[in-house]
C-alpha positions in Angstrom: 19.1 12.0 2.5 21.4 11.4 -0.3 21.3 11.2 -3.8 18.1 8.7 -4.8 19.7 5.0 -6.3 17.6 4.0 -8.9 18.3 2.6 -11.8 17.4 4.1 -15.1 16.3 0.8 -15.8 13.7 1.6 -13.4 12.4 5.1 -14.3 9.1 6.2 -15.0 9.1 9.1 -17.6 6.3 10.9 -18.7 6.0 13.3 -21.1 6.7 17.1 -19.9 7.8 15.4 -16.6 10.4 13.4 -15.5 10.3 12.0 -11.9 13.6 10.4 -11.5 14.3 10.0 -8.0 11.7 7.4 -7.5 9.5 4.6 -9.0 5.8 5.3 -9.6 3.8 1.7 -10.0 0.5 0.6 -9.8 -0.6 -1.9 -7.0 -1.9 -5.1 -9.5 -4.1 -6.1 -5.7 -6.5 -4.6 -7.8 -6.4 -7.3 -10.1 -7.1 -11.5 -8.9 -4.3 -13.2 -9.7 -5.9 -16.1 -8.0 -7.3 -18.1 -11.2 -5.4 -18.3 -14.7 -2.6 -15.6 -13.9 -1.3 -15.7 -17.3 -4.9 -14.1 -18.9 -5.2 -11.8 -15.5 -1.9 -10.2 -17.0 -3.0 -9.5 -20.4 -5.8 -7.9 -18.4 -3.4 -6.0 -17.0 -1.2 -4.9 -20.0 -5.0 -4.4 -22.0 -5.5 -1.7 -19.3 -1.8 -0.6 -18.9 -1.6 0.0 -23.1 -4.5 2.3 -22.7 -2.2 4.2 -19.8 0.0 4.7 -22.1 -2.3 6.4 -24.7 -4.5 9.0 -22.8 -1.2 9.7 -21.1 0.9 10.5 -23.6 3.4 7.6 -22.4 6.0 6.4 -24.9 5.8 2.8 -25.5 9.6 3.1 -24.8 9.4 4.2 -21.5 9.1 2.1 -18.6 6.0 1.2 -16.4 6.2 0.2 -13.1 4.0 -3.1 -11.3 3.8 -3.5 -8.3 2.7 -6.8 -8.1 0.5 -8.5 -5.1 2.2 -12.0 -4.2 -0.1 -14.1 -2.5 0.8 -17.2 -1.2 -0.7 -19.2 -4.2 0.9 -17.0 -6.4 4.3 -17.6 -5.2 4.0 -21.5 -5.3 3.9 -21.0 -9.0 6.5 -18.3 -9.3 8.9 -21.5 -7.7 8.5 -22.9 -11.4 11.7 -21.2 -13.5 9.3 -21.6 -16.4 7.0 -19.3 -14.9 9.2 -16.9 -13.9 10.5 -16.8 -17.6 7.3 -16.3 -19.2 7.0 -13.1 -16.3 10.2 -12.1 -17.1 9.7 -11.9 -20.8 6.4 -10.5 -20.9 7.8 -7.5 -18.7 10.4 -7.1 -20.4 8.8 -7.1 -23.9 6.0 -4.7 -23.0 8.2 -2.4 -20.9 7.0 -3.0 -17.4 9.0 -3.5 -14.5 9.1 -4.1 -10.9 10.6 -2.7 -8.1 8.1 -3.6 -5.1 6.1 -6.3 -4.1 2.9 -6.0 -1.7 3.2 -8.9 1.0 0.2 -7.9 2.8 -2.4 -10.7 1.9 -1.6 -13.9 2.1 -4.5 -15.4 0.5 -7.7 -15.4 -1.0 -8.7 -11.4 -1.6 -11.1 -11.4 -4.4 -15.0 -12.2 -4.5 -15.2 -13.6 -1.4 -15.1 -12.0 2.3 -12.0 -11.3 3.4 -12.5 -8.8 6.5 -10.1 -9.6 8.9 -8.6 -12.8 8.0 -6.3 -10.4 5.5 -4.2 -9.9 8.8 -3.4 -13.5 8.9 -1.2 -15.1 9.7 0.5 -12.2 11.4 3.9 -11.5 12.7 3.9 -13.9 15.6 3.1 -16.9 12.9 6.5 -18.8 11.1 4.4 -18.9 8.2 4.2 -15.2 7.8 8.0 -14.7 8.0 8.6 -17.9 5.1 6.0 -15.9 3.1 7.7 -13.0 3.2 11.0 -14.6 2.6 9.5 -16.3 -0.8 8.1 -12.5 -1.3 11.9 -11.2 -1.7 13.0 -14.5 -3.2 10.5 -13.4 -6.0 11.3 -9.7 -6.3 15.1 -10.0 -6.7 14.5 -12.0 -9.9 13.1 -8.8 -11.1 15.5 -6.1 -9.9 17.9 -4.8 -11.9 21.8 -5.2 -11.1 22.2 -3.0 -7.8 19.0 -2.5 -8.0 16.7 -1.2 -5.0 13.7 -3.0 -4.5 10.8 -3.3 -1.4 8.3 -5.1 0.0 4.9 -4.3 1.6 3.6 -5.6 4.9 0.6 -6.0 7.6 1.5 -4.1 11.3 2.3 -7.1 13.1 -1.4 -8.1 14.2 -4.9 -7.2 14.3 -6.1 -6.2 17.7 -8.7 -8.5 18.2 -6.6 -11.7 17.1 -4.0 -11.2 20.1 -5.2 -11.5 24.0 -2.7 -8.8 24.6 0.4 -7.0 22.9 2.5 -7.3 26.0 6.5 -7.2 26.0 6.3 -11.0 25.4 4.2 -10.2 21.9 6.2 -7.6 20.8 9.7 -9.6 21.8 8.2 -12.8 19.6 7.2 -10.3 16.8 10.2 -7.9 16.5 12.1 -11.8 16.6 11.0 -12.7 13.5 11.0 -9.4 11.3 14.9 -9.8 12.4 14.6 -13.1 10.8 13.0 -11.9 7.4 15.8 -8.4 7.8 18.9 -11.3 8.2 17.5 -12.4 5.1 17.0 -9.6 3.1 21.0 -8.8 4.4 21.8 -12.4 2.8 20.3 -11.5 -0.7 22.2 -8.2 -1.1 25.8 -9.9 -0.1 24.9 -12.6 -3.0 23.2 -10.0 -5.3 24.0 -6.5 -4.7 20.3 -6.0 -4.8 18.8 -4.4 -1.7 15.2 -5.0 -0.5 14.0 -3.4 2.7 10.5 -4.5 4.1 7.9 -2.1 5.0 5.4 -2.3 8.1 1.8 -0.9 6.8 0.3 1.0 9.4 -3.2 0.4 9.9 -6.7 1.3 11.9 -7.1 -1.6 14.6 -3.9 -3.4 14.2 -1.5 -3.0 17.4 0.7 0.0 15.4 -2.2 2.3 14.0 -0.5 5.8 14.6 3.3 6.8 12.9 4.0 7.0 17.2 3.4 3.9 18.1 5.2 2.4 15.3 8.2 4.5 16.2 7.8 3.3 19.8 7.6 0.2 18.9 10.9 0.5 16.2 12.9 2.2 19.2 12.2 -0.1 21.7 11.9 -4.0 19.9 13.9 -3.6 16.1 16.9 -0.6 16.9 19.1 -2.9 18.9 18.8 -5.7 15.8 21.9 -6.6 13.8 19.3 -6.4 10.8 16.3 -4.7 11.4 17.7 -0.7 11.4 18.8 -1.4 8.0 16.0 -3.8 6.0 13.2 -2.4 8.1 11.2 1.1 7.8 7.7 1.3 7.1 5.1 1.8 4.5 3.2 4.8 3.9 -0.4 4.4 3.4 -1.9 7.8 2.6 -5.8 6.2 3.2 -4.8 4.9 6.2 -3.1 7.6 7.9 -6.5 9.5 7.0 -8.2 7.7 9.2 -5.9 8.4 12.3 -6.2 11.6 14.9 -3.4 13.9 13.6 -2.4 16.7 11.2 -2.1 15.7 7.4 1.8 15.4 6.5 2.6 14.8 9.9 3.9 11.2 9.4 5.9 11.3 7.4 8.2 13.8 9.3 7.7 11.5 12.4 9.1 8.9 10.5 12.5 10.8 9.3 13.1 12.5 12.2 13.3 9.1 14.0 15.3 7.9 11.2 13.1 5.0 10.3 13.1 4.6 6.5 10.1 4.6 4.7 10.6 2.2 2.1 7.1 2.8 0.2 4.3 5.3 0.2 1.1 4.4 -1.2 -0.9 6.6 -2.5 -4.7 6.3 -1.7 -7.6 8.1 -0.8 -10.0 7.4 1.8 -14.1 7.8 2.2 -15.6 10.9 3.8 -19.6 11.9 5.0 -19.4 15.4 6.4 -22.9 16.0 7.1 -24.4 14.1 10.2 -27.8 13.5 8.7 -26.4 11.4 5.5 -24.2 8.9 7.8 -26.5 6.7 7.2 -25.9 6.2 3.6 -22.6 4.6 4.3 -24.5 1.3 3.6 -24.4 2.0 0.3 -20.4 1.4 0.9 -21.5 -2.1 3.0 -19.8 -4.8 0.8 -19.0 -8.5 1.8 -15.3 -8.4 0.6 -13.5 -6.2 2.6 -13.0 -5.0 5.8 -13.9 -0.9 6.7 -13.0 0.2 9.5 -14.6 3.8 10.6 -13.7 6.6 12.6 -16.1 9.6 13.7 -14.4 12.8 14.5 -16.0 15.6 16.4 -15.5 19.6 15.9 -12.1 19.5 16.8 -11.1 17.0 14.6 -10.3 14.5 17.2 -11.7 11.2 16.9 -14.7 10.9 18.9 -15.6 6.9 18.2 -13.9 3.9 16.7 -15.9 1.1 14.8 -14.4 -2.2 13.5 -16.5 -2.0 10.0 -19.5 -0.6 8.5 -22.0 -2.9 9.8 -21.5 -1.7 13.3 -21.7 1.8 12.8 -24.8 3.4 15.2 -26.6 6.6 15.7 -24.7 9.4 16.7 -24.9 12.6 18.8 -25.3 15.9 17.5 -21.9 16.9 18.3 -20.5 14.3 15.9 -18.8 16.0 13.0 -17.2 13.9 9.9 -17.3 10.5 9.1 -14.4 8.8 7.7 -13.8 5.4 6.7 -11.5 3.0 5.3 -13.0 2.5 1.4 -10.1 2.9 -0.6 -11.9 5.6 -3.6 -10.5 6.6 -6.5 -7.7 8.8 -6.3 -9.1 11.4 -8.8 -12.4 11.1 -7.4 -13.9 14.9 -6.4 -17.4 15.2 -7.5 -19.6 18.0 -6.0 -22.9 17.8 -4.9 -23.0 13.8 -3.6 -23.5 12.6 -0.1 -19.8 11.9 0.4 -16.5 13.2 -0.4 -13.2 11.8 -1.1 -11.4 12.2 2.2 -7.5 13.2 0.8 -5.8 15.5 2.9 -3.0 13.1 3.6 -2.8 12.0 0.2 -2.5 15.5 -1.0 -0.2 16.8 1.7 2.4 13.5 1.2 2.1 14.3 -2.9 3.5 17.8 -2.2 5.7 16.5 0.6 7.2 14.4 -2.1 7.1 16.7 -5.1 9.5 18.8 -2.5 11.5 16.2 -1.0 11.7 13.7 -3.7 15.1 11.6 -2.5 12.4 10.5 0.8 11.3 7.1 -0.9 11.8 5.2 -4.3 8.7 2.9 -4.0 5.3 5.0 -5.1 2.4 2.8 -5.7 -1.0 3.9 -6.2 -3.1 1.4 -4.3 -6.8 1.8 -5.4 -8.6 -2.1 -4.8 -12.1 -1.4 -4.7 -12.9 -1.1 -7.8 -14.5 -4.7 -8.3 -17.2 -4.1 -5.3 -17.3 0.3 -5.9 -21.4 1.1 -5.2 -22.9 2.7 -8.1 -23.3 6.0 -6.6 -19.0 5.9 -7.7 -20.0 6.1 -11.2 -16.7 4.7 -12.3 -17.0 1.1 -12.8 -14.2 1.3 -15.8 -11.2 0.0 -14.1 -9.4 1.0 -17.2 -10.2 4.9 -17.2 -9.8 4.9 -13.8 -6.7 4.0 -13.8 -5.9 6.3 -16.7 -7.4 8.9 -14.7 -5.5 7.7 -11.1 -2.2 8.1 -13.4 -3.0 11.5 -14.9 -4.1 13.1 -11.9 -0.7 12.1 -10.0 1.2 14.1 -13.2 -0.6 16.7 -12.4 -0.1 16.8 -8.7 3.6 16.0 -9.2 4.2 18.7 -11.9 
């Protein structure tokens, strides 16, 4: 790897620490963006001030957002005014952004989402002109020569394909090309380079950094575009839930030199002991989807279920329980029912802290917090986050 690109335009400082080889944001999916934007953003800055205080953050130094463009959202960043009152506000406040997460397309607040967050997928023209309008957005943001990136679903959900047969995977590798020729066209008229990144993901057809890789090799390596605009993005929650040892990925991924354009740092949901599964209701919410993964004694993963609801009675040999809930980062009390499951997320934070030139784009991804049970006990979004921020100083220090 060589010598990391960013612009000191687009550092994040913090006091006692300086992590200059890449840009630590916030994921704003946490946030709905889907009524008055303009008032969901001085949410945002509200909590993002307070950041900046129990932090110790200079009001000088630079922030990073990484914002979520849904497909409403985008419509009105086509208005120039709109994209100038963005454009000031960051700017004013010290915020900036360098990566964009491209994963939902719509709704994905207060109402269930489940599985319709994986559409359209890749075989859909509407997910490629989405992701187009994605980078159309995030270059107005970039500095000059900046470096930029762009989050995305792994090509389709399981169950919404009859099969993903060389004629799926063709159709789909076919039009990342068409989003990569893109992303080639904006850095010969720019010099500002965005590179999309595939989010692996529990029942969607790549799951595992392998089959991804297979997948890369096979479909996107003989692409004018693709080896150079497409790597992958590195979620830390998600790779919990997968059959393999913590770390492990992300060495997959460089030594197949696939880039990996973003890692997001999250923690997943663990129940170790086989006679409190049950109270994983208590994590049963409407909104989003959670998928579930039992692993035996040896830590392979004994049975696979879709969400929550669908969860059953199991055997005594039955081990640990994980599941996709996306918990606070920081989260590590004793003496509960469950446990924040974070080996990956712990393993890629001191992957990183020793290989920092890897990736640019670090986002902490934490959602939940608008449908967290009560057993959480931290329903302030605004000192969780404080806490989320502090607790990645500490682990990068």
């Amino acid at each position: 790897m060589g010598k990391s690109l960013c612009s000191k335009k687009n550092v994040w400082i913090a006091k006692k620490m300086k992590i200059s080889e890449f840009n630590l944001s916030y994921c704003l999916n946490a946030f709905d963006f889907s009524g008055d934007w303009k008032m969901s953003l001085n949410r945002v800055d509200s909590i993002f001030s307070k950041v900046r205080e129990k932090s110790l953050i200079s009001s000088k130094e630079m922030l990073g957002l990484g914002f979520w463009t849904s497909s409403n959202f985008l419509k009105l960043m086509q208005c120039d005014e709109n994209i100038g009152y963005l454009q000031n506000f960051l700017k004013s406040r010290n915020y900036f952004i360098s990566t964009v997460n491209a994963f939902p397309y719509g709704v994905f607040h207060n109402q269930p989402v489940k599985d319709k967050v994986y559409l359209p997928n890749w075989l859909n023209e509407k997910r490629v002109e989405f992701t187009i309008k994605a980078a159309v957005f995030l270059q107005k943001f970039l500095p000059e020569n900046g470096i930029g990136s762009i989050s995305t679903l792994p090509g389709a959900y399981k169950l919404h394909i009859k099969s993903s047969d060389h004629k799926i995977m063709k159709q789909i590798a076919d039009n990342l090309e068409k989003v990569a020729e893109y992303l080639a066209y904006i850095y010969e008229a720019t010099g500002k380079k965005i590179r999309l990144g595939v989010e692996m993901e529990p029942d969607c057809i790549w799951e595992t950094p392998e089959e991804f890789v297979g997948f890369y090799n096979n479909y996107l390596s003989a692409f004018k575009y693709a080896p150079e605009y497409i790597g992958v993005c590195y979620d830390t929650c998600h790779q919990e839930l997968i059959e393999s040892t913590p770390g492990a990925g992300l060495r997959i991924f460089l030594n197949n030199d696939i880039p990996i354009v973003k890692i997001q740092l999250s923690a997943a949901l663990e129940i170790q002991n086989i006679e409190f599964f049950k109270n994983i209701k208590n994590f049963d919410e409407h909104v989003y989807l959670h998928q579930t993964r039992i692993f035996n004694n040896h830590g392979e993963i004994s049975e696979k279920f879709i969400d929550i609801p669908c969860l059953k009675t199991m055997s005594e040999e039955d081990a640990i329980l994980k599941c996709h809930f996306h918990l606070p980062i920081f989260w590590d009390e004793k003496g509960k029912f469950f446990a924040s499951a974070r080996k990956e997320l712990l393993k890629t934070l001191d992957f990183l802290k020793k290989n920092p030139n890897i990736c640019q784009d670090i986002e902490i991804e934490t959602y939940t917090y608008n449908v967290l049970p009560d057993c959480i006990n931290n329903n302030d979004i605004t000192s969780a986050v404080v806490n989320e921020y502090k607790w990645v100083m500490k682990c990068l220090m």
